[in-house]
C-alpha positions in Angstrom: 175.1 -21.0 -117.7 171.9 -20.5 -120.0 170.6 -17.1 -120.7 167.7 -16.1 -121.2 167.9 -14.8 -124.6 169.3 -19.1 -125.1 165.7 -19.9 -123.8 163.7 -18.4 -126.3 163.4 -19.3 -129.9 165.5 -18.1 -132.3 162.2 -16.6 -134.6 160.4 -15.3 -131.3 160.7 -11.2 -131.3 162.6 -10.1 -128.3 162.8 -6.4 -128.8 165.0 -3.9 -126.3 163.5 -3.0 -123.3 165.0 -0.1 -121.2 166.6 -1.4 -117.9 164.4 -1.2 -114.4 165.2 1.7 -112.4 167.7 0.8 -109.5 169.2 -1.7 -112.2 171.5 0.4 -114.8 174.2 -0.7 -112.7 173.9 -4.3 -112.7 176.3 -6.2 -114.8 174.9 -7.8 -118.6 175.3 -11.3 -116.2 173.5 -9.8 -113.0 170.6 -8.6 -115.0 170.2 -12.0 -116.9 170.1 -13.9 -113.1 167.4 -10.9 -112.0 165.2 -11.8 -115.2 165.2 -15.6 -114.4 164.9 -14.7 -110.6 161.9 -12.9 -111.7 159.7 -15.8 -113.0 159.7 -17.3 -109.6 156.7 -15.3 -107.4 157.9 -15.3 -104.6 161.2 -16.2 -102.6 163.3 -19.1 -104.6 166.0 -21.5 -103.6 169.4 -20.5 -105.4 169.7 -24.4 -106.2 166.2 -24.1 -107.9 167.4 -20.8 -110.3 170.4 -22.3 -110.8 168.1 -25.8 -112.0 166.1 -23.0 -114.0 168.9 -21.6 -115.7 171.0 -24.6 -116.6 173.6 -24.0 -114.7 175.2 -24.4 -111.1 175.1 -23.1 -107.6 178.7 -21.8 -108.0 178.1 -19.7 -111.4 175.4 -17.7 -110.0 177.7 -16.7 -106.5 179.1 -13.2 -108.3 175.7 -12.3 -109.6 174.0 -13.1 -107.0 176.1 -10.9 -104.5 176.4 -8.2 -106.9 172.5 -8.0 -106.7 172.6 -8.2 -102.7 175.1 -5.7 -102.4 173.2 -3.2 -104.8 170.1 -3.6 -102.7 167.8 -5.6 -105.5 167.7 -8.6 -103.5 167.5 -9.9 -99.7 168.1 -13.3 -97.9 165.5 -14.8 -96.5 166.7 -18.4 -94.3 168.3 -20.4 -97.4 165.9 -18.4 -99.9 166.7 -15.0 -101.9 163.6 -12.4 -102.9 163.4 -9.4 -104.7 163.6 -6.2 -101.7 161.0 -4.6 -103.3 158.2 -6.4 -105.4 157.8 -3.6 -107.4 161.1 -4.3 -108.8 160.6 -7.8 -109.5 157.3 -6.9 -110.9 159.1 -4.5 -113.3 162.0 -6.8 -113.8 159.7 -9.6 -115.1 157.5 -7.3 -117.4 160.8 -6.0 -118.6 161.0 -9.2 -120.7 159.0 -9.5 -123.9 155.6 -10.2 -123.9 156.1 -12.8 -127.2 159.0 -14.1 -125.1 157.5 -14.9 -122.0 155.4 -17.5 -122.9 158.3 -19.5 -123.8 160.4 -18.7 -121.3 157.8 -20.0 -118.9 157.7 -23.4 -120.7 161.3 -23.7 -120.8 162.1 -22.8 -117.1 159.2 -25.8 -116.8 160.9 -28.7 -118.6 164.4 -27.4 -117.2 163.1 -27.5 -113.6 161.9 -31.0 -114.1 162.1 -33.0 -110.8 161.1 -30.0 -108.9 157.4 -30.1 -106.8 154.8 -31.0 -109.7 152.6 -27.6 -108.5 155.6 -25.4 -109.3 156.0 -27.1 -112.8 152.7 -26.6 -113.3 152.1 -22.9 -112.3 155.5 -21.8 -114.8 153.7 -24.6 -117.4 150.2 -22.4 -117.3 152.2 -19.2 -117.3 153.6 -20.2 -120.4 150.4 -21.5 -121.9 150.8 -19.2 -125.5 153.4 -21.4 -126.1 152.4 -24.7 -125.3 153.5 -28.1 -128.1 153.8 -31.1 -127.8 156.3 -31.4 -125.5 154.4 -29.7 -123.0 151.7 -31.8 -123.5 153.6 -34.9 -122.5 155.1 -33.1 -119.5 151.3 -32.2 -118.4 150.2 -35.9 -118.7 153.2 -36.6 -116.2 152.2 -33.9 -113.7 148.4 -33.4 -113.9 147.3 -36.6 -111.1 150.1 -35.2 -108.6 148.8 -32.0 -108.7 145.5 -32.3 -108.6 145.8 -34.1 -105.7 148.3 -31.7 -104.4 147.3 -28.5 -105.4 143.2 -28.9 -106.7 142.2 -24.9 -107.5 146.0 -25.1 -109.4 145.0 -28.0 -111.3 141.0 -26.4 -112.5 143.1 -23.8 -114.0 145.7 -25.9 -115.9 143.7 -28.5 -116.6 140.6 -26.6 -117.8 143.3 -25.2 -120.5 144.5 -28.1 -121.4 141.1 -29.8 -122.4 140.6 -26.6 -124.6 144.2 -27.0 -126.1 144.3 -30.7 -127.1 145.1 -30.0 -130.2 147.8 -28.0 -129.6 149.4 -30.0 -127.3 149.2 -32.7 -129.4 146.6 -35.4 -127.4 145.1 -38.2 -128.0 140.6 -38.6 -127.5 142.1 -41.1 -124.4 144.7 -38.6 -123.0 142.1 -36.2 -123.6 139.4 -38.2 -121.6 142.0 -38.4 -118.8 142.5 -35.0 -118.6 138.9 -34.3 -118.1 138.4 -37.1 -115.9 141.4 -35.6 -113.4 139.7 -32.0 -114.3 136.0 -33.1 -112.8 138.2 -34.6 -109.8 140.2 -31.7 -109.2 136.6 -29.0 -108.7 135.5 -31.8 -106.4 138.1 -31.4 -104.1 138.4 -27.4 -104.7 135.0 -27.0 -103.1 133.9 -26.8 -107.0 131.1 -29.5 -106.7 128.4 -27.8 -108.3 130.2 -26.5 -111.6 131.3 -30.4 -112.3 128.2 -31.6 -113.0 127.1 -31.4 -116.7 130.3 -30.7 -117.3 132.2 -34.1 -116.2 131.8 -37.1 -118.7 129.5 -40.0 -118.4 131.5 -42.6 -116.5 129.6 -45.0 -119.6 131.3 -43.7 -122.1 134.6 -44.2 -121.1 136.3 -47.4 -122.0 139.1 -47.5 -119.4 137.5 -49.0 -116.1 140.0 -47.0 -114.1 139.0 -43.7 -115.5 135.1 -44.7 -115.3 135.7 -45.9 -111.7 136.9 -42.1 -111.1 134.5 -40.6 -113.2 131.6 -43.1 -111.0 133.1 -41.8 -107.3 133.6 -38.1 -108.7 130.0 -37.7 -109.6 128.1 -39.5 -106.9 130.8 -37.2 -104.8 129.6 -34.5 -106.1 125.7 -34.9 -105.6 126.5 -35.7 -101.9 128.0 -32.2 -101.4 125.6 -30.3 -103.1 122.8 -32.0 -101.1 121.3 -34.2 -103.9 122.0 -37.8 -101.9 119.2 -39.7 -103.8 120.6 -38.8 -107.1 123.8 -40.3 -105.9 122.1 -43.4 -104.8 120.0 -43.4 -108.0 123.7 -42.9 -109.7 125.6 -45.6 -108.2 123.2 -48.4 -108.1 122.3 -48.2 -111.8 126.5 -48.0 -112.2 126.6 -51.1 -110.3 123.8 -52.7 -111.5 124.8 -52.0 -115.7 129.0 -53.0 -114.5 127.8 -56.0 -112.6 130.1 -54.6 -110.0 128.2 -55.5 -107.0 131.8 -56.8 -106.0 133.8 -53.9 -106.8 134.7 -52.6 -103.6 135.2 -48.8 -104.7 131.7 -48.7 -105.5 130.6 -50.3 -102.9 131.8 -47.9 -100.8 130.8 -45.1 -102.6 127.1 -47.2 -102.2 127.3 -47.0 -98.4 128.6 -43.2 -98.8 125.3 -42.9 -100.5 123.0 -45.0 -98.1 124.3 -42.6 -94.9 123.3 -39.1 -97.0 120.1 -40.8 -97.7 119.9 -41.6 -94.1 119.8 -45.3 -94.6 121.9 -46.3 -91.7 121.1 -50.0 -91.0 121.5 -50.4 -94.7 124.5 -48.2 -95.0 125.9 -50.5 -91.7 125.3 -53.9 -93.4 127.0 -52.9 -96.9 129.8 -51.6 -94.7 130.0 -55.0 -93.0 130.2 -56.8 -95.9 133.2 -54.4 -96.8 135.3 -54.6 -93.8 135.2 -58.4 -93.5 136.6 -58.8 -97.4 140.2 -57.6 -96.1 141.7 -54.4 -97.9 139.1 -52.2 -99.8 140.9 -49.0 -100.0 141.8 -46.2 -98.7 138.4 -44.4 -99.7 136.1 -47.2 -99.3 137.6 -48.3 -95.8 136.7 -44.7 -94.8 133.5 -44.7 -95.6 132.9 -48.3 -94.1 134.6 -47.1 -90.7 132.2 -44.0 -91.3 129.0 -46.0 -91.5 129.8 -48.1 -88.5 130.7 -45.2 -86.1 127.8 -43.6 -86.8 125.4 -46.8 -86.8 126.7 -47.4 -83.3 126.5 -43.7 -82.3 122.6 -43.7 -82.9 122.4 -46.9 -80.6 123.9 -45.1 -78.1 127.1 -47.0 -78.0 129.7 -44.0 -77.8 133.0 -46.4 -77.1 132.9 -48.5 -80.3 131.5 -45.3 -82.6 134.5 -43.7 -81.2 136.6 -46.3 -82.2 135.6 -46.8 -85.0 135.7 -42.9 -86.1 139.2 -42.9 -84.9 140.2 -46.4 -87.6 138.6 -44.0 -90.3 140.3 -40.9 -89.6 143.8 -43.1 -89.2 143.3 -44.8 -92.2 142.2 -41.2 -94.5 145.3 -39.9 -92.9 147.6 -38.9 -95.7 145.6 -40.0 -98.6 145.1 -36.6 -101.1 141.8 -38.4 -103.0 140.2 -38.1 -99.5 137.8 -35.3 -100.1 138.1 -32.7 -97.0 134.5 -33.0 -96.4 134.6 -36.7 -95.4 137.5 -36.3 -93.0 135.5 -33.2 -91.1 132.5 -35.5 -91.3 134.4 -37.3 -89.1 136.1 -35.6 -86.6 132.2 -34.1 -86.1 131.4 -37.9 -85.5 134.3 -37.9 -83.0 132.9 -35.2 -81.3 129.0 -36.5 -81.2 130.7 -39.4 -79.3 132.9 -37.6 -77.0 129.9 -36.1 -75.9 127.5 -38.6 -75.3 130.6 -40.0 -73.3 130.4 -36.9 -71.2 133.9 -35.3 -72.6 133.3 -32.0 -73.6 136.9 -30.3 -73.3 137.7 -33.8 -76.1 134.9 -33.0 -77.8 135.5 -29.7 -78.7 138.9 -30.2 -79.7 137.3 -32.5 -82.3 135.1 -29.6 -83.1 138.5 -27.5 -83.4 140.0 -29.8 -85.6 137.0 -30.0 -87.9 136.4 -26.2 -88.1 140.1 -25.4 -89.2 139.9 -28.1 -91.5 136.8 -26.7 -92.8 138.5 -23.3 -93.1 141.5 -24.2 -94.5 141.1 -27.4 -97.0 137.5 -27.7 -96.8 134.1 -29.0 -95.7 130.9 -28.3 -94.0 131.3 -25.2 -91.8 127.3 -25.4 -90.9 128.0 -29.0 -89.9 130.8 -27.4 -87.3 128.4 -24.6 -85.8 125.6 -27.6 -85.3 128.3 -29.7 -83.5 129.5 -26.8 -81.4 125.8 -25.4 -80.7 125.2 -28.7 -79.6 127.6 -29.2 -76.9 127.1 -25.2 -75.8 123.7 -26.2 -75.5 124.6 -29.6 -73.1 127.3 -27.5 -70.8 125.4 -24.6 -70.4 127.1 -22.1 -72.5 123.3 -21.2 -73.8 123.8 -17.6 -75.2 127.0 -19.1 -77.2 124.7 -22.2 -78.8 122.4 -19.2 -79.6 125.7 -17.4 -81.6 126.3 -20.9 -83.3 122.6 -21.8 -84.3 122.5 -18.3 -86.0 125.9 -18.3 -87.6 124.7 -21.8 -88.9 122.0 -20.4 -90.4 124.1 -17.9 -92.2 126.3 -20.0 -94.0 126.0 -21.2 -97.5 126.4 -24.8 -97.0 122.8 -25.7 -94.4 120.7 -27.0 -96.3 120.1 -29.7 -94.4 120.5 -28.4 -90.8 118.3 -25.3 -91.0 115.7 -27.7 -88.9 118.2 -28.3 -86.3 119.6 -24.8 -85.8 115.6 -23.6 -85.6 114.7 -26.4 -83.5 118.1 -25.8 -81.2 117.3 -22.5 -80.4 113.7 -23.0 -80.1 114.1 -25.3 -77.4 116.5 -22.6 -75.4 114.3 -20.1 -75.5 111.2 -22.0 -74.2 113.7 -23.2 -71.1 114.1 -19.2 -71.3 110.5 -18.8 -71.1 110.4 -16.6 -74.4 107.5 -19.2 -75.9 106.5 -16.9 -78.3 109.9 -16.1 -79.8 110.4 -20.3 -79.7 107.4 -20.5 -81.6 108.6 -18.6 -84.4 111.6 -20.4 -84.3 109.8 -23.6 -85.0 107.6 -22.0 -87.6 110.0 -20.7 -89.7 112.0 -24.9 -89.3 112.1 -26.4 -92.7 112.6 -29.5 -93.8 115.6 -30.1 -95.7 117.6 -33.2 -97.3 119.3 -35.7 -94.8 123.0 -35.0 -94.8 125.8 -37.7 -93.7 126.8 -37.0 -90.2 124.2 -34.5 -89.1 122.3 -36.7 -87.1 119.9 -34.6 -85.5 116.6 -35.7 -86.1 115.7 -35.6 -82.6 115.6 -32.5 -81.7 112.8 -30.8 -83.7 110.1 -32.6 -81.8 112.1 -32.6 -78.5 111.7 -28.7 -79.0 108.1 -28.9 -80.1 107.3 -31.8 -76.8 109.5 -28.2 -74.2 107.0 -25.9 -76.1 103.9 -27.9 -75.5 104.1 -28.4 -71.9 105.6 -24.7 -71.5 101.8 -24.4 -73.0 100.9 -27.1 -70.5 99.6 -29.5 -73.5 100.9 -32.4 -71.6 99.4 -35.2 -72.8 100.5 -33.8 -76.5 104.2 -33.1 -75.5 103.8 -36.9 -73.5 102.8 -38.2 -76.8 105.5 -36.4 -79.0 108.7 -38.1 -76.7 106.5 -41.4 -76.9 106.2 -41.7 -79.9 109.6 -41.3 -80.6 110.7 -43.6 -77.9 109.0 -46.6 -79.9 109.6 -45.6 -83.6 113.2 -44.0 -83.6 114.0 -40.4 -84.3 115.2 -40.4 -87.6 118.6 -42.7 -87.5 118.2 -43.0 -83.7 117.0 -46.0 -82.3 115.0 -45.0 -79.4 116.7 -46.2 -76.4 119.6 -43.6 -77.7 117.4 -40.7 -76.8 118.3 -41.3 -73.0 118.5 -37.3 -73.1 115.0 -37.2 -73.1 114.0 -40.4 -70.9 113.4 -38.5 -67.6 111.3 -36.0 -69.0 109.3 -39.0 -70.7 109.1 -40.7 -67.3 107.9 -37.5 -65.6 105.5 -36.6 -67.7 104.2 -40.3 -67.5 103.6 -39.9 -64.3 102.1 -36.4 -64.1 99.5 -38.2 -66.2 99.2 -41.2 -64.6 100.7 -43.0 -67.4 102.8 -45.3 -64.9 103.2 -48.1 -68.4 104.7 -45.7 -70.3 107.0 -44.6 -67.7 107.8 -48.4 -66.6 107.9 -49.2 -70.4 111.0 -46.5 -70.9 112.9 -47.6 -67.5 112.8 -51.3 -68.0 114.6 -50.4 -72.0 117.3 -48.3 -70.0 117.6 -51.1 -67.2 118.5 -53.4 -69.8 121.0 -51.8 -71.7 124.5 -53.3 -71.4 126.8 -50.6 -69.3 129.8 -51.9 -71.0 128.3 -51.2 -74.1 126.6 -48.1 -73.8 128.2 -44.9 -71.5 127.8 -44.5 -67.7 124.5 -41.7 -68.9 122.7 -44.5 -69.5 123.1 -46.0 -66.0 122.5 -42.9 -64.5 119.4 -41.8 -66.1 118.1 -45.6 -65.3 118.2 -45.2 -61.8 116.9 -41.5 -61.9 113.8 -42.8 -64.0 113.3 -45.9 -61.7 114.0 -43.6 -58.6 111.1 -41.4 -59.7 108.9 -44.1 -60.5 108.9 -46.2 -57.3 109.8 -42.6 -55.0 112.9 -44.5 -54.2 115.2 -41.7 -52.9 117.9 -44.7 -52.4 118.1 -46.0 -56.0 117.5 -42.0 -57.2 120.6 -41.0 -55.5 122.9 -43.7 -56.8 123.2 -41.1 -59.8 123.9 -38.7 -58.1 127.9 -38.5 -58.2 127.3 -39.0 -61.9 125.2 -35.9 -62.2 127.7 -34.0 -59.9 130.4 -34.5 -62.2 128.3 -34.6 -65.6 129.2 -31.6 -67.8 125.8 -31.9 -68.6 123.9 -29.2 -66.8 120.4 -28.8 -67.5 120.5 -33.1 -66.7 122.2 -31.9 -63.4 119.3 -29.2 -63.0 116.2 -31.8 -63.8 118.2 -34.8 -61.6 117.9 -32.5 -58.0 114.4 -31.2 -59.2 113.6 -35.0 -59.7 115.0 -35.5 -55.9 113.3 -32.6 -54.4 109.5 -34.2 -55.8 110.5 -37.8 -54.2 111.8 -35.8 -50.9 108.6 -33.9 -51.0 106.6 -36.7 -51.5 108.3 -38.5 -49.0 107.4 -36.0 -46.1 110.8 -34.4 -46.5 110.3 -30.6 -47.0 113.7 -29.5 -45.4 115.6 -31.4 -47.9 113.6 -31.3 -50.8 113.3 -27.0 -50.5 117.7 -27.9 -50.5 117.3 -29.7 -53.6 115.2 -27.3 -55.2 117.1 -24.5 -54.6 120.6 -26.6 -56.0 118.1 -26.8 -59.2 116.7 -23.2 -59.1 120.3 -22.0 -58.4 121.6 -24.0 -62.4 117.8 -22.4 -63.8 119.4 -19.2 -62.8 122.5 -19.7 -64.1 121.6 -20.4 -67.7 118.4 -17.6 -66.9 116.1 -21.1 -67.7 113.0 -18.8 -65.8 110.6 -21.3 -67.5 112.1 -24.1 -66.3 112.6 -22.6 -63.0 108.7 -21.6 -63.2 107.8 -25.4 -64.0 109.9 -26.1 -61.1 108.2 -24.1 -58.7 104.7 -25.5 -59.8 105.4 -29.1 -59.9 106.9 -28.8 -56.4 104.1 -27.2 -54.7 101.7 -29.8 -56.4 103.4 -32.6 -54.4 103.0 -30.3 -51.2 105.5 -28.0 -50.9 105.0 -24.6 -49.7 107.0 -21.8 -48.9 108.6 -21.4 -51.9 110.1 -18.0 -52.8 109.7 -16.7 -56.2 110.5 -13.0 -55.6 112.4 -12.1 -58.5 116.2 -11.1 -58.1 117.4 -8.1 -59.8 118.9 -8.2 -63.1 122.5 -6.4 -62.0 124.5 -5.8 -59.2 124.9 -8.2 -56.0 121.3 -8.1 -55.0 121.6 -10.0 -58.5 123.5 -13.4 -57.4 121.9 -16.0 -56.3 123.8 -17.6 -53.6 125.6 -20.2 -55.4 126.6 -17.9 -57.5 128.1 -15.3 -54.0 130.0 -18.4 -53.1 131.8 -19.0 -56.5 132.5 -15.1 -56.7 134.2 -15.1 -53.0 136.7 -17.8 -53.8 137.5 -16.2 -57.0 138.5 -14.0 -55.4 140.2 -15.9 -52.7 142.3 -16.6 -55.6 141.1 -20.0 -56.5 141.1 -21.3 -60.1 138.0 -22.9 -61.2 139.1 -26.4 -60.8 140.0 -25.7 -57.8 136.5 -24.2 -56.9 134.9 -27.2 -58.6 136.7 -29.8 -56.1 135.8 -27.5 -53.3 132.1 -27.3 -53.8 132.0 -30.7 -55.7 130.8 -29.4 -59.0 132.0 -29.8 -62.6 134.1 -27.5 -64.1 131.7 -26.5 -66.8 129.4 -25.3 -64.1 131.9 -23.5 -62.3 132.6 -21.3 -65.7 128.8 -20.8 -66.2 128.6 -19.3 -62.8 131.9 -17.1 -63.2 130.6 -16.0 -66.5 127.1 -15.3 -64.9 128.8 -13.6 -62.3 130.8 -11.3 -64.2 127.9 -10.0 -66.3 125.3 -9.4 -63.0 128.1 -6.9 -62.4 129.0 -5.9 -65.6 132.9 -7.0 -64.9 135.4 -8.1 -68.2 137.7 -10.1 -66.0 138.7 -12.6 -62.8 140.8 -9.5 -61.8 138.0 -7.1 -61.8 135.9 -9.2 -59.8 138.2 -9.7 -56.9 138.7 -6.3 -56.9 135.6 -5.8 -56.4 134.4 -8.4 -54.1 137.6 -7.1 -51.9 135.7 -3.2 -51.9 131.6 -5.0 -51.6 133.3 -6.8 -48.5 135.3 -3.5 -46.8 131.9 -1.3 -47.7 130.3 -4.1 -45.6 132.6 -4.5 -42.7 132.2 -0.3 -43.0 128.6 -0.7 -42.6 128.7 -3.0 -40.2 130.8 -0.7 -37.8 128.5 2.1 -38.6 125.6 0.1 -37.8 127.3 -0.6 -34.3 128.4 3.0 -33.7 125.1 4.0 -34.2 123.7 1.5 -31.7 126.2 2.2 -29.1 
């Protein structure tokens, strides 16, 4: 067995040190196994100290028990640890401070085979002492743990480019080194301190070490929101290499075309990729990136789903992958899911990308816009609200600050709160395009709800136009299907029956294998409005009943009480109004519910209440809302409710939720104990009431 005295060289002062307290005891051999145990951090694996000390399992089976019995150590699974780590803290500073620095080395090249992080954390412990030999060692470790361990490899790396010399390097292993050093602060979330630092990919004569130097740097602009420096960056790389062929940089190109927001060029350079056969791990993921999303703002959710998933399958397991791209794409998964009109899916994406985010790394502002968004489209308003602000609080929004703004401007118009929205929208600023974000289109979606909340129709008419013919940003405009009906009935409301026949014929046409059952829907709700069609209107309708999309649900049965009214069918058109006034209260949308109101008694309805309900209690709940409450508690869970009274699930929660805060209850329980008392203080009533008469 080697001691530790053995480790150190013979001209390196090791002076007496006085033993730890707890340790006089110990025998000379149990103290030597404590000081090796020591270097290790935390808990250790007897084979690994016995690797450490040059030795075998079997030698270290008396000392070892000798230091469980006296309390030093515990068992932890197959693993030992110090009891106390005060003890191993004293233990290890116990040992010479001249000493330790080769002691560290040593346990490195005598643990070689071990993981490559835990070679290089006793290698940068020992970094007083570092040669030669520890400089070829380093060479051998420093790619597997920068892809391993990145914030591990800044440290050891960053040292080693200062201690060349020492270590004994050539200018090429030198170059190296930096090159892996740039590459491991790109993944450690370090983008920003890389560049100026990093060398110029041009001056490096290896082309593997420039090709890393090319995808580090235009990397690096991407994350720290500078994509036309990147696309400046890897064209003039391409163009100076003659690489156009060089599939690396090509996909770094089409990772550089999508920041820019360059999508149909990003698409076609992704194309070209795909159908050469094998480009890479990296580049494939970009490629697969490019195509999801340039099918995504089409509108065709299936094969952007698809085509996310081949991405994310092919990233899976590959360390260069920087964390940012792989929660780019679960958000892109999510987007999908949505426009698919899976919510519950979606949000697991979401899920997935947050703790990604949280843990490895990437764009936690990116997660709060995806979440906000579907809050927003299930009803969960007051949450979007939480997510557009949080958004706005984090460090990394530079280029969603617009669509958190314009997000929660557009609630609180629905909210009637126009002059907060306003602010909202004059505080949105314009920021660079980031990859994946994607949401150009609501800013003037929020600025059209404001205008006609200020009833400056014919501006907010020409806001959704305009966008319909030109594209939103990315989107193509027939992908805005969101915003078709509104388009359709403002047409109308102005007698612009082109316009409105213009957007319905570009939904009619769309393929439904290609583009989700939305699209179908919101067709025949725009053609149903514009020919007062209550057949071909209500051919949506089990779409909209199941939709977790539940303002669309609200606008669909306003949309069939005008064409009932119209029709000379007040009876049912006051029931569809109310099914639309009951959602408005649910998500407390009093503007909408006041537009409502006013378009409906323009097409010649009358006696329509607009007393308003009381903020708390039960005079509070509107009677969709009483219904929901009894069969909770009847006991029912809200699927259950949801197949009773043939909504969606999403809306069953709102109204729950809704339900418990009108009166002020925390849980389910709560409110069928207290629906069981309203009912008995009823029936008591009641009896009275009779008594009385009698």
């Amino acid at each position: 067995m080697t001691n530790l005295p053995d480790l150190v060289p013979p001209d390196s002062p090791v002076a007496p040190a006085p033993p730890v307290a707890g340790t006089e005891k110990a025998s000379a051999r149990c103290a030597d196994v404590l000081s090796a145990a020591a270097l290790f951090s935390g808990s250790f694996c007897v084979s690994d100290l016995a690797a450490a000390m040059d030795t075998t399992v079997v030698d270290l089976t008396e000392p070892l028990q000798e230091a469980l019995e006296n309390g030093l150590m515990a068992a932890q699974g197959h693993h030992l640890m110090f009891l106390d780590q005060q003890t191993r803290e004293a233990v290890y500073a116990r040992i010479p401070e001249p000493a330790k620095a080769h002691i560290h080395v040593a346990m490195a090249m005598l643990r070689w085979g071990a993981l490559p992080e835990d070679i290089a954390e006793q290698i940068l412990l020992g970094r007083d002492a570092w040669d030669a030999t520890v400089g070829r060692s380093l060479l051998g470790i420093a790619e597997s743990v920068t892809r391993r361990q990145p914030p591990l490899a800044v440290s050891l790396l960053t040292h080693a480019v200062r201690c060349g010399s020492e270590l004994s390097l050539s200018d090429s292993d030198i170059s190296r080194l930096r090159a892996l050093l740039a590459q491991s602060q790109l993944l450690a979330g370090a983008a920003s301190q890389l560049i100026g630092q990093a060398p110029d990919p041009d001056d490096v004569s290896d082309p593997l070490l420039r090709r890393r130097l090319h995808s580090v740097l235009v990397q690096a602009d991407l994350f720290t929101g500078r994509p036309d420096r990147a696309l400046a960056r890897i064209t003039t790389s391409m163009e100076r290499a003659h690489a156009e062929d060089d599939p690396w940089l090509r996909g770094l190109l089409v990772a550089s075309l999508l920041s820019c927001g360059e999508i149909g060029k990003a698409e076609t350079q992704a194309e070209i990729l795909l159908a050469e056969g094998s480009p890479g791990a990296e580049p494939e993921m970009y490629a697969r990136t490019a195509r999801s999303i340039a099918h995504y703002v089409r509108g065709q959710a299936e094969s952007a789903l698809h085509a996310a998933d081949q991405g994310l399958a092919r990233a899976a397991g590959v360390p260069a992958i920087h964390p940012d791209d792989l929660c780019r794409l679960q958000l892109v998964r999510s987007n999908c899911l949505i426009l698919l009109g899976k919510a519950p899916e979606a949000s697991q994406a979401i899920d997935a990308a947050q703790l990604h985010a949280e843990t490895v790394g990437g764009s936690l502002s990116a997660c709060h816009a995806a979440r906000a968004k579907v809050l927003f489209l299930t009803g969960e308003w007051d949450q979007a609200l939480a997510h557009t602000d949080a958004g706005l609080r984090t460090r990394d929004n530079s280029g969603l600050q617009g669509y958190f703004q314009s997000l929660a401007a557009l609630i609180l118009t629905y909210r009637g709160r126009v002059e907060e929205a306003q602010e909202r929208l004059a505080r949105l600023e314009a920021g660079p395009y980031l990859m994946a974000t994607y949401q150009d289109d609501v800013p003037p979606w929020a600025y059209s709800a404001l205008d006609e909340a200020r009833r400056h129709h014919a501006r907010a008419l020409g806001r959704l136009m305009d966008g319909w013919r030109k594209g939103f940003g990315p989107y193509a405009g027939q992908a805005l299907a969101h915003q078709a009906a509104d388009l359709v009935r403002l047409a109308i409301r102005l007698e612009e029956r082109t316009l409105a026949e213009e957007v319905t014929v570009t939904l009619e046409k769309l393929d439904p294998v290609a583009y989700p059952p939305y699209y179908s829907a919101m067709a025949a709700q725009c053609r149903g409005l514009l020919s007062g069609d209550l057949h071909v209107l209500e051919s949506a309708e089990s779409y909209y009943r199941c939709s977790p999309r539940v303002l669309a649900r609200a606008r669909y049965f306003e949309d069939k009480a005008a064409v009932l009214a119209a029709g000379g069918f007040p009876k049912e058109a006051r029931r569809s109004l109310g099914r639309a006034l009951d959602i408005y209260a649910a998500l407390r949308a009093e503007g909408c519910a006041a537009q409502a109101r006013e378009r409906l008694k323009h097409a010649g309805l009358t006696r329509l209440t607009s007393a308003r309900r009381a903020d708390f209690g039960w005079e509070s709940l509107t009677p969709t809302e009483r219904n929901v409450a009894q069969k909770v508690g009847q006991g029912l869970s809200n699927p259950a409710i949801a197949n009773q009274m043939f909504m969606a699930r999403s809306t069953v929660h709102i109204h729950v939720s809704n339900v418990l805060r009108k009166l002020q209850l925390a849980s389910r329980v709560e409110l069928a104990v207290a629906i069981a008392r309203h009912e008995n203080d009823g029936e008591n009533r009641q009896r009275a009431e009779t008594a009385c008469e009698g």
